[in-house]
C-alpha positions in Angstrom: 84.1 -51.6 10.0 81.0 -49.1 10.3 77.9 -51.3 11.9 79.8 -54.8 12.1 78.2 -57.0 14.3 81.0 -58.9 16.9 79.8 -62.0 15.3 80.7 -60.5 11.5 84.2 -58.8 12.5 85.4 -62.2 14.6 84.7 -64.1 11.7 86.6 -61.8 9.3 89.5 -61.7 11.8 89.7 -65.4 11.9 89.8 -66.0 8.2 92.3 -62.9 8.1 94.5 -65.6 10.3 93.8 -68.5 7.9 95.2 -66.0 5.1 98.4 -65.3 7.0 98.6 -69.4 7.5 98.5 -69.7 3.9 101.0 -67.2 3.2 103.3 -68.8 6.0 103.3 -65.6 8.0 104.1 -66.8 11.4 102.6 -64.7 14.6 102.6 -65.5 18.3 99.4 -66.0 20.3 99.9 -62.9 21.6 100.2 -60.4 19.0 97.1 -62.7 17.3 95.1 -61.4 20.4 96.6 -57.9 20.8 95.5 -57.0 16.9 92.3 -58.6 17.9 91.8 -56.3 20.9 92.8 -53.5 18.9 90.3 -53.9 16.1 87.1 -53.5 18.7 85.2 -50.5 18.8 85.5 -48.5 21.8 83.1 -49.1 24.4 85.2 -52.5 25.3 88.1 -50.2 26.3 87.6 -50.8 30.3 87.1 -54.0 30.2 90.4 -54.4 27.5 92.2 -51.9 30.5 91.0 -54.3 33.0 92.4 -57.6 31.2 95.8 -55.6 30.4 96.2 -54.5 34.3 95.5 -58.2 35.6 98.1 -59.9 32.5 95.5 -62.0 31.6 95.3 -59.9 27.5 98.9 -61.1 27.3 98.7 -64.7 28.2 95.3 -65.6 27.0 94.6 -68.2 23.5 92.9 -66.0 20.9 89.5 -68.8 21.3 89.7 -68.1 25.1 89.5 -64.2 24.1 86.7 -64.4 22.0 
């Protein structure tokens, strides 16, 4: 979203995961992370191509991420 503060959008990701508990939607760690990486705005895409080189985006918690 237009002006959202990091703070704003983790906290609307992580109740989007608490929705998808509800509903019994199951993901994996690493998709959880992946969409969250997705969702940033653009000027963390070296440091996201960094993570992705090393392996770390694919094996890391989503509360280690953020």
């Amino acid at each position: 979203m237009d002006k959202e503060s990091l703070g704003d959008m983790t906290s609307r990701f992580y109740h989007l995961l608490t929705e998808l508990g509800n509903f019994e939607v199951v993901t994996t760690p690493a998709e959880v992370v992946k969409k969250f990486a997705d969702a940033l705005p653009p000027q963390w895409n070296s440091f996201l191509e960094i993570l992705k080189y090393n392996g770390v985006l694919a094996t890391t918690h989503i509360n280690d991420f953020v």
